[in-house]
C-alpha positions, 0 to 999 in steps of 0.5 A: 324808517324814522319818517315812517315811526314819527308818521305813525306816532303823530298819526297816532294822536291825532286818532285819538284827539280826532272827533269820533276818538274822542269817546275814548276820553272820557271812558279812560279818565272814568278808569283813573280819576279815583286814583292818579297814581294808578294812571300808570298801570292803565295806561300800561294796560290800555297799551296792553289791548291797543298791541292785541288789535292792532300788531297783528293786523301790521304783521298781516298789512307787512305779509301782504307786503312782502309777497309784492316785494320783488314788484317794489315799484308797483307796490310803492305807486300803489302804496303812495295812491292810497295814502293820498286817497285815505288822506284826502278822504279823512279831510273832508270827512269820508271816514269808515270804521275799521272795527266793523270787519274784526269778529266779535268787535261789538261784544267786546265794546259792550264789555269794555262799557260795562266792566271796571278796573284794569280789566275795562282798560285793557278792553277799551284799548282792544277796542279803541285801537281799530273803532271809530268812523273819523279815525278808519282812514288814520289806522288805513293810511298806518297800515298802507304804510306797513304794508310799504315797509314789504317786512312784517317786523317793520310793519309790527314796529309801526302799528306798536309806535301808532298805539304809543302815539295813542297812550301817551297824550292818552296819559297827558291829558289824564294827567292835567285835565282838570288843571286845563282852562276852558279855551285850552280844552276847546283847542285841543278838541278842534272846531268845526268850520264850513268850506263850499257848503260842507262841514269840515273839522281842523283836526280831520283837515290836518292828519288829512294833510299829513297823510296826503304830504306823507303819501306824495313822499312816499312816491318822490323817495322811492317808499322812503329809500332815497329819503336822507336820514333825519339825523347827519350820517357824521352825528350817528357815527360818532354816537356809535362810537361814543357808545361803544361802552354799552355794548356790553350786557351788563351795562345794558342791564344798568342803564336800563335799572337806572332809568326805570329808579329815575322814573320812580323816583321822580313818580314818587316825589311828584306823588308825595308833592301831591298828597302834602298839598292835600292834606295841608288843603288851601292856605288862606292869605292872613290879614295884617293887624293894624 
């Protein structure tokens, strides 16, 4: 299963970082670049819109799994040819758009153009999750994978773990942009190369890559059964037991509080950093009297 969440997260930026996602950065930006600090609450919102799209088309791919499940072989070859289809059609460029059979998809990408605030976000992410043409055959090959996993939960886990993949360089970037050089930013959007005549893009060649080694592992592990544990079984018993600790509710409730003051805390002293600089504005060097 850990192969199957880090796939879904890596599949998941690299949708949005894919040549047809990337419309989704400017329109988020445009939500956030008024006021940094409430970047947190639209990406919060922006993961809110991705959830409504994409988890219950994972509850449906995992339902459609489960009624095979006692055909497990069947359903692993099927499973794995399909990654490698998918795969091998989003590197050479062979995309679709997913969002074109969801009902109302075009009202709500009119809205999400049109609206501002938290409201626009939260459409943008609605829609952005299952849109784009280079970006289909990602969100297919996640959701073949679901429907793999034969349980809805697992399935739901994964979709959910695709949107966080999307959400969080989402926020990155937002974050860093105008601090990114040039050539930074040429890098992170990929560049075009020709292969036989046909126009190619390295980060639709790469998740193609990816999605064809994950279908070929898919196939050899048995659906990622026979696969070992990315993490030694002897490392996992001793966490357990060093953890034992917190198996109470109320050192659960702690540590939970714990972390999110962390997070405040550190958000408040990086926010506070940031206004001083502002209002202090640039420091000219002094020239030495002689």
């Amino acid at each position: 299963m850990e192969i199957g969440i880090l796939t879904a997260f890596l599949g998941g930026a690299l949708a949005l970082l894919s040549p047809c996602g990337a419309f989704l950065l400017p329109g988020f930006f445009a939500a956030t670049v008024i006021s940094r600090a409430r970047l947190v609450p639209h990406a919060l919102a922006f993961y809110l819109g991705l959830v409504l799209t994409l988890v219950p088309l994972g509850i449906g791919a995992g339902a459609l799994g489960t009624m095979f499940a006692q055909h497990r072989t069947v359903l692993v070859i099927v499973t794995s040819v399909i990654l490698i289809v998918l795969g091998a059609m989003h590197a050479l460029g062979l995309g679709f758009d997913l969002s074109r059979a969801l009902p109302g998809i075009d009202r709500a990408q009119q809205a999400s153009s049109r609206g501002s605030g938290l409201p626009r976000t939260f459409l943008l992410g609605a829609v952005g999750g299952v849109a784009g043409f280079c970006a289909g055959p990602i969100l297919g090959a996640v959701l073949t994978l679901a429907m793999g996993q034969g349980s809805m939960v697992l399935a739901a886990i994964l979709l959910a773990v695709y949107g966080a993949g999307m959400v969080v360089p989402l926020m990155a970037l937002a974050a860093v942009w105008d601090r990114l050089s040039a050539r930074t930013r040429s890098l992170l959007r990929g560049r075009e190369f020709t292969v036989l005549g046909r126009t190619l893009h390295t980060t639709t060649v790469l998740t193609g890559a990816v999605i064809i080694a994950l279908g070929i592992l898919f196939w050899t592990t048995n659906g990622l059964v026979t696969m070992p544990s990315l993490i030694p079984t002897s490392v996992l018993a001793s966490w357990q037991s060093s953890s034992s600790v917190l198996t109470g509710t109320g050192a659960q409730i702690a540590v939970i509080a714990a972390l999110g003051l962390l997070a405040l805390a550190l958000w408040w002293r990086h926010d506070r950093r940031r206004r001083r600089r502002v209002e202090v504005g640039p420091v000219l060097p002094r020239m030495d009297r002689r």
